[in-house]
C-alpha positions as CSV (number, residue, x, y, z in Angstrom):
1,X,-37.0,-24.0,38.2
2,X,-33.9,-24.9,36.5
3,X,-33.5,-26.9,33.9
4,X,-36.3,-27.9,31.6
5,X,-37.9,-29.8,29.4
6,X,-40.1,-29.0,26.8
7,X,-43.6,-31.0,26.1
8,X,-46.9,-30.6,24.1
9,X,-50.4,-32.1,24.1
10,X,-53.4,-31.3,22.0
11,X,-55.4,-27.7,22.2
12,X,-58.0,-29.6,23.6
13,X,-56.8,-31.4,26.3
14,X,-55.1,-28.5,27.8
15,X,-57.5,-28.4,31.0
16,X,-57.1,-31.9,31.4
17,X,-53.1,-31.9,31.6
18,X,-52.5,-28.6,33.9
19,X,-55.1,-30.6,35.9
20,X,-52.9,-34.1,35.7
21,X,-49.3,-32.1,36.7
22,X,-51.2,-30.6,39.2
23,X,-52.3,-33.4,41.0
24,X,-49.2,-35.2,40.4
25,X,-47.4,-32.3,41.8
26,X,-45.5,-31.5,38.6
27,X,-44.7,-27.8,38.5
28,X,-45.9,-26.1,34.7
29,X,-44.6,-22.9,33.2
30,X,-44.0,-21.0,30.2
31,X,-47.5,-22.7,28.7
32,X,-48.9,-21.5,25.5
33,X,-50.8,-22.2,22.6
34,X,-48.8,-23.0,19.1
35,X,-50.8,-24.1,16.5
36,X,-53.1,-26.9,17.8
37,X,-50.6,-27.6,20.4
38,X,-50.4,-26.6,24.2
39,X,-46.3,-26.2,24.7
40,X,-45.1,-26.0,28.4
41,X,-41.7,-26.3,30.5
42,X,-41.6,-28.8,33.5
43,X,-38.3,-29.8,35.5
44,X,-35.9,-31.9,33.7
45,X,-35.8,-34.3,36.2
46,X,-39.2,-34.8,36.5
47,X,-40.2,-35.4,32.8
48,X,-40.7,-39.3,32.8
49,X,-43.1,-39.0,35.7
50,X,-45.3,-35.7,33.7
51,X,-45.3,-38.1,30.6
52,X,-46.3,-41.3,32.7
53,X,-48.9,-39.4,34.7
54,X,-50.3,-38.2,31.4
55,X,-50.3,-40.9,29.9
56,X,-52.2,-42.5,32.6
57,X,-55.3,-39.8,32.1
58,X,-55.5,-40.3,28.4
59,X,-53.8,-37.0,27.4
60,X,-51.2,-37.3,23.9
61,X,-48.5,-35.7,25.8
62,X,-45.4,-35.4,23.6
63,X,-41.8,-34.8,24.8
64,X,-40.3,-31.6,22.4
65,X,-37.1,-31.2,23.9
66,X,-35.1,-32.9,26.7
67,X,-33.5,-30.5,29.1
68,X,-30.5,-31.8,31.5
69,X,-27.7,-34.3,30.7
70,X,-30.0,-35.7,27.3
71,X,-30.2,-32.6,25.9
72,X,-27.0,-32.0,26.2
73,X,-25.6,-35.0,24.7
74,X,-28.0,-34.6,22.2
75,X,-26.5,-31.0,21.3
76,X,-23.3,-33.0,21.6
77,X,-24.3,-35.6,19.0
78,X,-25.8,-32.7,16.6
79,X,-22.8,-30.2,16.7
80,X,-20.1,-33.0,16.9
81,X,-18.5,-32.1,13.5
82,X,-18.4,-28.6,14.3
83,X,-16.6,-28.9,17.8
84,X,-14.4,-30.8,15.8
85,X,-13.7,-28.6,13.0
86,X,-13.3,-25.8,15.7
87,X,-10.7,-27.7,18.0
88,X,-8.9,-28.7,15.3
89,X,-8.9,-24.8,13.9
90,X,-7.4,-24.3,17.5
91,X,-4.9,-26.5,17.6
92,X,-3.7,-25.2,14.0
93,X,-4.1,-21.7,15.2
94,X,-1.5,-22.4,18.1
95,X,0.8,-24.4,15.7
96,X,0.7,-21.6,13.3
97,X,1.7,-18.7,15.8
98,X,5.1,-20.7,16.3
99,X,6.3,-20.2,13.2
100,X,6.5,-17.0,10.6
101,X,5.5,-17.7,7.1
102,X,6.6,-14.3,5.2
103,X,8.7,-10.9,5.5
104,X,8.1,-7.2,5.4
105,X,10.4,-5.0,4.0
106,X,10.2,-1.6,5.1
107,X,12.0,1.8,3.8
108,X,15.6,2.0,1.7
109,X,15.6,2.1,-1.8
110,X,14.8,-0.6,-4.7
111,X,18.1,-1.9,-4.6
112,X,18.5,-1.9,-0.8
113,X,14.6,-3.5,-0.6
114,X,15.7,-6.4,-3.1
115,X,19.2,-7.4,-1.9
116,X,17.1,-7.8,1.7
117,X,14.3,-9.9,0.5
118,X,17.1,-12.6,-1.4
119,X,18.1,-12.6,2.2
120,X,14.9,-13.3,3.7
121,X,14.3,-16.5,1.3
122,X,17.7,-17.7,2.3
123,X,16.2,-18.3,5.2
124,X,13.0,-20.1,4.5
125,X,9.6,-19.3,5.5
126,X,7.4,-21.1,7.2
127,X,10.2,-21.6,10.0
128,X,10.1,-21.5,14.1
129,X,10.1,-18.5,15.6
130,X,12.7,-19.2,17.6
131,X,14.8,-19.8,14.7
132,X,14.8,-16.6,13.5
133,X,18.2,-14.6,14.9
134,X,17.4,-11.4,14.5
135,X,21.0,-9.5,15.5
136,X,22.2,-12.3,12.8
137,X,20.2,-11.0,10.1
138,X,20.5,-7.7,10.8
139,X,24.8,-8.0,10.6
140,X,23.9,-9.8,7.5
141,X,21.8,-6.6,5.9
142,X,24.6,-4.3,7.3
143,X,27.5,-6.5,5.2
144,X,25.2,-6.7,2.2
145,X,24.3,-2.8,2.2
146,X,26.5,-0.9,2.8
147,X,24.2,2.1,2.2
148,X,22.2,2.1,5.6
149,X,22.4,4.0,8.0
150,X,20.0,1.7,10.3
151,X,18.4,-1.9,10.5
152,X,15.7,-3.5,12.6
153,X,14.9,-6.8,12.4
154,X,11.9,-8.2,14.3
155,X,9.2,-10.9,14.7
156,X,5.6,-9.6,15.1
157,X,2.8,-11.9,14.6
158,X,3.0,-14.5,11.9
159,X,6.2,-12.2,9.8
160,X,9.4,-10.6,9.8
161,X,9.2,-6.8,9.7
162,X,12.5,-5.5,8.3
163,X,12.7,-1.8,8.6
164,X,16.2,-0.1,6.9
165,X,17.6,3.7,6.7
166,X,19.5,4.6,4.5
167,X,22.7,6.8,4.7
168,X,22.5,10.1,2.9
169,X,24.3,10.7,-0.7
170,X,27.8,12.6,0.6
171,X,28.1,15.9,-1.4
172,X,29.7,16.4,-4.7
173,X,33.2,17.4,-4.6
174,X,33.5,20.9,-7.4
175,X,34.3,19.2,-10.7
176,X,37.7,19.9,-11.7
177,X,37.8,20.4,-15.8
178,X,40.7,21.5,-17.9
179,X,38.2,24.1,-18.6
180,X,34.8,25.4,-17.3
181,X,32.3,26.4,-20.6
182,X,28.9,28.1,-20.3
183,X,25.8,25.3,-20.2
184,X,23.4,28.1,-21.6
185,X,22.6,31.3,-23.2
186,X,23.0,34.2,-20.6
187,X,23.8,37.7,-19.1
188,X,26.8,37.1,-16.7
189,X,25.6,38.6,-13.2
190,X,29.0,37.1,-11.3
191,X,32.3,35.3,-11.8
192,X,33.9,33.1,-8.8
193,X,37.0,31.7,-9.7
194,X,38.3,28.5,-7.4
195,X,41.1,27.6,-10.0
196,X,42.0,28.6,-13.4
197,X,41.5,32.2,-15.0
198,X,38.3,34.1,-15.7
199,X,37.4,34.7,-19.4
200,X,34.6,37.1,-18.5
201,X,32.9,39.2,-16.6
202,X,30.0,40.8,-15.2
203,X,27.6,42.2,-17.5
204,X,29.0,39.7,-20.8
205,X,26.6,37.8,-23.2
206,X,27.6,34.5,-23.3
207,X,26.0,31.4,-25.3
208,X,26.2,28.1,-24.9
209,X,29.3,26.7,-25.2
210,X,31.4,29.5,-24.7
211,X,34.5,29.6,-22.7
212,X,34.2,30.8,-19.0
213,X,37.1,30.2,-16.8
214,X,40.4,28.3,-18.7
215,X,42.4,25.7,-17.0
216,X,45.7,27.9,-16.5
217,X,46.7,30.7,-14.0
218,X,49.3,33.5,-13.9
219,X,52.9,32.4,-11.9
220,X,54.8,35.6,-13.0
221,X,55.8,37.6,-16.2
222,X,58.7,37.7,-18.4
223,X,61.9,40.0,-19.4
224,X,58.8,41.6,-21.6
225,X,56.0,42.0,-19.2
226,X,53.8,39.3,-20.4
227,X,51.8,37.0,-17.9
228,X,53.3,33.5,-17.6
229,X,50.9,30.7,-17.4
230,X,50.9,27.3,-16.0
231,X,47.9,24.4,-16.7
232,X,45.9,23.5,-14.0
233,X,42.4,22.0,-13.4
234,X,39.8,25.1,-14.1
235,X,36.9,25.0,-11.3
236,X,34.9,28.1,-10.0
237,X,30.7,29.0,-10.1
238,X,29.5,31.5,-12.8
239,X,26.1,32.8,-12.4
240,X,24.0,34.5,-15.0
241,X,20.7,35.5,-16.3
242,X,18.9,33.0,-18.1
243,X,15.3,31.9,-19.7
244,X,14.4,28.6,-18.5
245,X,11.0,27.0,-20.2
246,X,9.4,27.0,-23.8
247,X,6.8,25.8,-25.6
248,X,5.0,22.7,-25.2
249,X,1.9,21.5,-27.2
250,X,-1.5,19.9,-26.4
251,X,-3.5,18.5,-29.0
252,X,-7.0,20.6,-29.3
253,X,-8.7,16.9,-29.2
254,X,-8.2,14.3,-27.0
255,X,-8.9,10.2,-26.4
256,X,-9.7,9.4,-23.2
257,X,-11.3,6.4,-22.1
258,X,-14.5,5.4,-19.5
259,X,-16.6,2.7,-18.2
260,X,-18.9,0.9,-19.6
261,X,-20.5,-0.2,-16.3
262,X,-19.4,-4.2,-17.2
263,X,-16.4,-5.7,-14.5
264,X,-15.1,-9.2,-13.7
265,X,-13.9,-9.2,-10.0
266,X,-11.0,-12.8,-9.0
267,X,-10.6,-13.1,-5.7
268,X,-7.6,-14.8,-4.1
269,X,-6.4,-15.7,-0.6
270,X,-3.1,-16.4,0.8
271,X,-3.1,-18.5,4.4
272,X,0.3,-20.6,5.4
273,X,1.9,-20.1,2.1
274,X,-1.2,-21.9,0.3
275,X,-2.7,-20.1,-2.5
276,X,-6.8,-20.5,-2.9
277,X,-8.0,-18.9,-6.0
278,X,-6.4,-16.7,-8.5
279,X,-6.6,-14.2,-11.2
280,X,-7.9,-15.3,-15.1
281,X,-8.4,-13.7,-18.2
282,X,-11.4,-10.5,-18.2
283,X,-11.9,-11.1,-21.9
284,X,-12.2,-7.3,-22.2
285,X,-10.2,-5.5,-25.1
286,X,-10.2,-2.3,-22.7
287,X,-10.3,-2.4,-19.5
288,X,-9.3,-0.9,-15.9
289,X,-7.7,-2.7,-13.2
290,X,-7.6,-2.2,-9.7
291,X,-6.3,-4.1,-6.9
292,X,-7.1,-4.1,-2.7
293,X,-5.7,-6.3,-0.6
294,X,-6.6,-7.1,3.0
295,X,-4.5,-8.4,5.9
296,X,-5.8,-9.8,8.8
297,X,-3.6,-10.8,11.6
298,X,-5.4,-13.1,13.5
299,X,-4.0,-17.3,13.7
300,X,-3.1,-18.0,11.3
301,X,-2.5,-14.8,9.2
302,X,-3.6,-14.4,5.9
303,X,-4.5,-11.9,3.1
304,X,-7.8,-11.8,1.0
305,X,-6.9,-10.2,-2.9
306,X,-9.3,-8.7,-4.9
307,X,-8.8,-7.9,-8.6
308,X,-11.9,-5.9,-10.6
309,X,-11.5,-5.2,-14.2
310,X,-13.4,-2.7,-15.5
311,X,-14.7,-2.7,-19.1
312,X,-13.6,0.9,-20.9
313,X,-14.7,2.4,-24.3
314,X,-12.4,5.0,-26.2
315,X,-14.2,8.9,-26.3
316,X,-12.8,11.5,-28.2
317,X,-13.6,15.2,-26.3
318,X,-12.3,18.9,-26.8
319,X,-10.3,20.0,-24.3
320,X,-11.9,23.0,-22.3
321,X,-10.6,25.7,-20.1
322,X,-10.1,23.0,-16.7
323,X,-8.0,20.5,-19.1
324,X,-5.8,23.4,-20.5
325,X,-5.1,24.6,-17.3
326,X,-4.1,21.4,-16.1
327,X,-1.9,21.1,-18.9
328,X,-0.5,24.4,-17.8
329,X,0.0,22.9,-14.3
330,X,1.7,19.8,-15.7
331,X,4.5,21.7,-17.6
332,X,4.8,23.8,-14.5
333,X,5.6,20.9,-13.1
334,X,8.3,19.1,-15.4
335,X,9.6,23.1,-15.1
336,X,10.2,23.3,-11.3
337,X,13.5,20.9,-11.2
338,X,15.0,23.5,-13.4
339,X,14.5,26.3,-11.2
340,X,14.6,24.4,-8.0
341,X,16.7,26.3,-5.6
342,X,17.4,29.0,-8.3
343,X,16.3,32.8,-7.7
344,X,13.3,33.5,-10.1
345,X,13.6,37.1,-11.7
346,X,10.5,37.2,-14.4
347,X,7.6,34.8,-15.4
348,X,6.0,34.6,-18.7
349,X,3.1,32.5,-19.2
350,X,0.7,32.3,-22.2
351,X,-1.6,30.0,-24.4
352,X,-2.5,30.5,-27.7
353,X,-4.8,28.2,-30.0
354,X,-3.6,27.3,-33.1
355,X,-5.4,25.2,-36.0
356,X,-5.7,22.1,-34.0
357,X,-3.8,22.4,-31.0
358,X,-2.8,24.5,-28.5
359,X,0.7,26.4,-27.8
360,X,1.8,26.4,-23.8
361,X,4.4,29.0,-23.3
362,X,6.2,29.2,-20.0
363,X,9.7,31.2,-19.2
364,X,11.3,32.0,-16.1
365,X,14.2,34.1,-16.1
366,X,16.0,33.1,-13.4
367,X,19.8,33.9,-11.6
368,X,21.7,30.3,-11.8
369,X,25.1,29.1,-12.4
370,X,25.7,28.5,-16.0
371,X,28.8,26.0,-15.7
372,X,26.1,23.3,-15.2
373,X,24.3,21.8,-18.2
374,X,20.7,24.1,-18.3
């Protein structure tokens, strides 16, 4: 059929109008009963003549909803503002994706990461895309790091993505001392000299701070036999037998702190460099705080920021068994750089309670080389 409109009449006269169109040739559909109304569809372009012939008989006919060119101006008149607001989002979305409004810095370290955003803002954001000279910027991060290794500079989407490498630390020359002492207590397991003369052995108990190899070497004897010495710069690796470890405490009873079930949630969005919203005051005197933030990439780009604070109460527990084992695991932890690389003879481990606390012990004897601090 087309296009249609939609009219009504009363319940009653229903007969009497399908009997009206009829006659006046006037095709019907979709008919049926709302309320006290009869509602049916006839051809858009034949409306004024259903309504006149209708009319003509006595029958309320009613026109609902115009079909063809008036209902579509209608819809026109009726959703103007939002065509509007939607063309103009358009045109603002296409504007937008010519220009980047922020940079991402990507890898190196701290230093490296700061020194590359200073150079970003030199360059001002929002800006045209085609302003951006990427090889430019990237000679520019090379001369202002000398640290990396690699640089990439590129535009995707509404940003700068700024991805750096950094070189890798050159190894430590041997230090040269006038003379090498022992950094810890010990059972000497070997002596390499590079420079200098030993000043023990194998199978000697050293402590800390004890000589191990003196800045001066043999170059010949005298009319009486004796070894002639000369200074030089005392270097070499002594490796001995050594405890690494102690004890550490942990209080028997403990503060920790939970929630309340009470939270204040800020929410703040970032679009074209414009900040909507922001973070206040959560008026709690403890609290948790936690943080998400969203991207979306689409035109323009923007981020959505959430910040919930979480009321918290102070809760004084005992430790149990889990908690004393994590403590365990902790110290085992701040332990490992010690031993890192090192060849691990012996482990002791141990916990003993005392009045209100309890005593971590952890030892590892271990094979190292003594003429660096322990």
């Amino acid at each position: 059929m087309g296009i249609k409109s939609l009219l009504s009449c009363p319940k009653a006269q229903t007969a009497r109008a399908v009997n009206v169109l009829f006659a006046a040739r006037v095709r019907v559909s979709g008919g049926r009963v709302r309320g006290e109304e009869y509602c049916f569809f006839v051809p858009a372009k034949e409306e004024t003549r259903a309504l006149q012939a209708l009319r003509a008989k006595g029958v309320d006919g009613v026109l609902r909803r115009a079909g063809g060119t008036a209902r579509l101006k209608k819809t026109l008149r009726a959703r103007a503002g939002a065509l509007f607001a939607a063309a103009l989002c358009l045109a603002a979305a296409v504007i937008c994706s010519r220009f980047v409004f922020f940079a991402q810095i990507e890898g190196g370290d701290e230093s490296a990461q700061t020194l590359a955003m200073q150079i970003m803002e030199e360059e001002g954001f929002p800006r045209l895309k085609s302003g951006v000279e990427e090889e430019e910027l990237e000679e520019r991060l090379y001369q202002a790091v000398p640290q990396l290794a690699f640089v990439s500079v590129k535009v995707c989407g509404c940003g700068v993505r700024v991805n750096m490498v950094m070189q890798h630390a050159e190894p430590q020359k041997p230090q040269e001392r006038e003379n090498v002492y022992a950094g810890a207590d010990g059972i000497v397991e070997s002596v390499a000299v590079f420079s200098g003369t030993a000043e023990v052995q194998p199978g000697d108990a050293v402590k800390k701070g004890d000589l191990l190899i003196s800045g001066r070497r043999v170059i010949g004897q005298d009319e009486k036999g004796e070894d002639i010495y000369e200074a030089c710069a005392a270097a070499g690796e002594v490796k001995a037998r050594v405890f690494v470890g102690g004890r550490s405490v942990l209080p028997a009873r403990q503060t920790r702190y939970v929630r309340t079930g009470e939270s204040v949630t800020f929410t703040r969005v970032e679009i074209c460099g414009v900040t909507i919203g922001g973070e206040g005051e959560c008026g709690f005197e403890f609290f948790e705080r936690e943080e998400s933030v969203s991207v979306f990439c689409g035109l323009p780009a923007f981020s959505l920021t959430r910040v919930t604070y979480y009321r918290t109460r102070a809760e004084i527990y005992e430790l149990d068994e889990r908690d004393i084992a994590a403590g365990m695991l902790l110290r085992e932890a701040e332990l490992a750089p010690l031993i890192a690389g090192e060849k691990v003879l012996n482990t002791y481990k141990n916990v003993k309670r005392l009045d209100n606390h309890y005593a971590l012990d952890i030892y590892y004897e271990v094979i190292k080389d003594i003429t660096r601090a322990a």
